[in-house]
N, C-alpha and C positions, 0 to 999 in steps of 0.2 A: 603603547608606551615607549617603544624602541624608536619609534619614528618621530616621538616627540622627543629624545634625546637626541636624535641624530639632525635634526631639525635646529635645538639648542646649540647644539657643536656646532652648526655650520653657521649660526649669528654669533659667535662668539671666533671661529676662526676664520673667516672670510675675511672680516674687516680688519684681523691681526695682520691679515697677508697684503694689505695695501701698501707697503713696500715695494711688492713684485710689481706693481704700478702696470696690471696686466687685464684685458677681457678676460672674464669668467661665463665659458659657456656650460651651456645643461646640454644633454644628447641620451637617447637612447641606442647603446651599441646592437648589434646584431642577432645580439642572446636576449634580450631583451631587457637589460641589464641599464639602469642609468649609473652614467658616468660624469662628471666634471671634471672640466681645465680649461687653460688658456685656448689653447688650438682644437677644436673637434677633429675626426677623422674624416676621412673624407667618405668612409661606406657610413656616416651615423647617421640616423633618422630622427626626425622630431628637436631639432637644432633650435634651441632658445640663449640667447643674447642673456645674462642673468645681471651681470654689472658690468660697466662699459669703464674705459679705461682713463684717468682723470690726465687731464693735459699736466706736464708739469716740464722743467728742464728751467735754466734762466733766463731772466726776463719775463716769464708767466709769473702771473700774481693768483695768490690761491683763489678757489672757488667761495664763493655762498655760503653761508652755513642754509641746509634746506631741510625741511621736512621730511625726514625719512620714515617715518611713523606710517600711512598711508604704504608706501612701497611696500614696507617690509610686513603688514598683513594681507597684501594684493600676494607676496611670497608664499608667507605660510600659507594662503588660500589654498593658491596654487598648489602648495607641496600636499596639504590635507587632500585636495583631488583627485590627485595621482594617485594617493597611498590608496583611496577609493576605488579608482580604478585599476588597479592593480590587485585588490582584495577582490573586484567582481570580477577579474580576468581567473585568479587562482581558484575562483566558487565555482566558472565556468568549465574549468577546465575540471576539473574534479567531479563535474554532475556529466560530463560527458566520457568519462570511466567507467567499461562495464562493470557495474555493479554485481555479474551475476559471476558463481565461483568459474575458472577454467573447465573445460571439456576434459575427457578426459585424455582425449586424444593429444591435447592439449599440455599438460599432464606428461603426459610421458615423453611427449619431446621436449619438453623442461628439464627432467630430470636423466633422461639421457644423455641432454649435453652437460650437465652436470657431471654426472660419471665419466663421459667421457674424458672430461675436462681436469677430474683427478686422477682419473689411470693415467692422460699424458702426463701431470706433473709429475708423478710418483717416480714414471719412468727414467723422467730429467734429472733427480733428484741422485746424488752420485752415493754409491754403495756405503760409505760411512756415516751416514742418516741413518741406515737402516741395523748396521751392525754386523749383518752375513746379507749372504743371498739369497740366504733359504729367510729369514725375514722380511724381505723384498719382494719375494716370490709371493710370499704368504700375504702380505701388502695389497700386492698389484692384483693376486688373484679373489681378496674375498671382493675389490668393486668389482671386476669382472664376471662374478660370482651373481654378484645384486645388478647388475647391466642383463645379464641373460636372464635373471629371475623377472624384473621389469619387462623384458621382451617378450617374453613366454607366456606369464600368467601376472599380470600386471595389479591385477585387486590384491594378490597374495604380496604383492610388491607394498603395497601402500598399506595395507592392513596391519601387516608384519615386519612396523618396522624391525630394525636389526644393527644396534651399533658392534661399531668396531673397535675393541679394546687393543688394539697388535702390538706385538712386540718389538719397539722401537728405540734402541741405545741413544741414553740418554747423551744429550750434547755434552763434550766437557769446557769447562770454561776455562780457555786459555787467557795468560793476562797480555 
């Protein structure tokens, strides 16, 4: 449904923009990302020509009136296709994800960088976060605490989880 909106938008302002009397190219950028404008880049892949730029200045006389009708379903074809292949790109990529849960080994080097990752913030974090030091301590010590308990005996880790209620002064709001 989105791709039919977005689809509508772009027959509705494309040809608002024929002022800028400019090529409008299609490209797939590097991420695999489609993108439109006048100029492609120069790393883009899959570079299609979408509407070419109408001669004008003085002394040209306008063009034709022509058939746009034909074009502009050879477009939506086109866009319908893409959106196609881009659903069977994101179905493939999705069936080639293991499907089966982590290891456990697996497991705890996830959640160890996790820990680790908040003891360094905590550490960062400057003593008026926390209130005193002895709050901080208390802070920094219970992940340290579940860091060593994961390392140790790792099912007691995961079995038992354990939140942390700590005692942390509250921000005050200055104006």
């Amino acid at each position: 449904m989105k791709y039919r909106i977005i689809i509508a938008a772009l027959f509705f302002v494309i040809p608002g923009l024929s002022y800028l009397n400019a090529d409008i190219y299609r490209w797939t950028d590097s991420k695999g990302n489609v993108a439109y404008g006048n100029l492609p880049p120069s790393d883009a892949s899959n570079v299609k020509l979408m509407f070419r730029e109408a001669p004008g200045g003085p002394g040209t006389k306008p063009l034709a009136p022509q058939d746009d009708s034909s074009s502009v379903e050879a477009i939506v074809r086109g866009l319908d296709e893409e959106v196609q292949r881009e659903e069977q790109a994101r179905q493939e990529a999705e069936s080639t994800k293991p499907s089966a849960p982590l290891k456990q080994e697996e497991m705890i080097a996830v959640e160890k960088a996790n820990l680790e990752k908040k003891i360094n913030e905590l550490e960062a974090l400057p003593l008026d976060h926390f209130g005193s030091q002895k709050n901080k301590r208390i802070r920094i010590g219970y992940y340290q605490y579940r860091l060593e308990t994961l390392l140790t005996n790792p099912e007691d880790y995961f079995n038992n989880p354990e939140p942390f209620e700590g005692n942390i002064k509250p921000r005050s709001k200055t104006p």
